[in-house]
Every structure is written in C-alpha cells, then in structure tokens.
N, C-alpha and C positions, 0 to 999 in steps of 0.2 A: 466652535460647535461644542457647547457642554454637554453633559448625560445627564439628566436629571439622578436623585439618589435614588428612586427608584429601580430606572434602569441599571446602575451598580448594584445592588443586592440585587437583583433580578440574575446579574451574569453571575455575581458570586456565588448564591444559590445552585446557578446551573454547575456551576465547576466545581460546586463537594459534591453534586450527586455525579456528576461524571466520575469525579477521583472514587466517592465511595462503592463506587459500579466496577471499576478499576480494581480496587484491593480485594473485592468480592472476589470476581474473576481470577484472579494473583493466587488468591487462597483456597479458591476452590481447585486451581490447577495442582499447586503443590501437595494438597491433599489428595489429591490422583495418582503423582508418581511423589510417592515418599523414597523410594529406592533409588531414583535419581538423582546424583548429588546436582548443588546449586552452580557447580563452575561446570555442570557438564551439560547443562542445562542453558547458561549463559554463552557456552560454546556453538550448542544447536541452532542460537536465536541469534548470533551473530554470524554463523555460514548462510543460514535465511536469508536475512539481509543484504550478504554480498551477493548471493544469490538473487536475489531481486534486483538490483542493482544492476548486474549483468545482463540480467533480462530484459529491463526497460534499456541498455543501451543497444543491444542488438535489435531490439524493435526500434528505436529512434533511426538506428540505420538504416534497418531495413523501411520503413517510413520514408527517408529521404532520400535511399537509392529509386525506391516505387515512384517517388512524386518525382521523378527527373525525366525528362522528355526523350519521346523515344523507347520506352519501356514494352514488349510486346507482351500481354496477360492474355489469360484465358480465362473466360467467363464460366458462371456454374453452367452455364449450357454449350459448355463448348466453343463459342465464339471467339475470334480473335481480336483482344482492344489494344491500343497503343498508346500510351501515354502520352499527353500535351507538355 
C-alpha cells in the first residue's frame, strides 16, 4: 500500500504546523515565567508525569478490582448493584 506524494507533503505540511504550534506555545510559556529557571521547570513537568502515571495505575486498578465479580456499588440513587 503506497501514499501517493501528495499524501506525503500533505502529513509533512501537517507536522510543521503541529511543530510550529509547539514552539509558539514553548515560547510563549517561557515568556510567562522568565523568573523560573529551565531545570526547575523541567523538574515540575517531570513530577507531572509521574504524577499521571500513578494516576492512570490506580484507576487501571481500580477498573479491574470494579469489573470483578461480586462487587456490591451503589447507584446515584441509592440502589444496591453487584457486579457480574
């Protein structure tokens, strides 16, 4: 299955204005906080990360403790449901 050359400058196209949307953003941000150095900075966006991280595993858990049979929930209106 080829791409015609079209469709290649077509994505090409799409991926500088993504990148150039990118450095915008980049530049506008550090033009926000000039006071914040760039390792402390690099620091925050890497705790983020783990942070989210963490997040998406405890909901994966808690997702697969939920979907396991036998589960007793309560419903928005009070109801008692039990997991399949």
């Amino acid at each position: 299955m080829s791409t015609s050359a079209e469709e290649k400058i077509s994505v090409v196209a799409k991926n500088k204005v993504i990148l150039c949307c990118v450095f915008y953003l980049l530049h506008q941000y550090l033009i926000s906080y000039p006071a914040e150095s760039l390792k402390r900075n690099i620091e925050r966006v890497v705790k983020e990360v783990e942070l989210r991280r963490k997040v998406k595993k405890v909901c994966y858990f808690a997702e697969a403790w939920l979907s396991s049979p036998g589960i007793v929930m309560e419903t928005e209106k009070g109801q008692a449901l039990i997991s399949k």
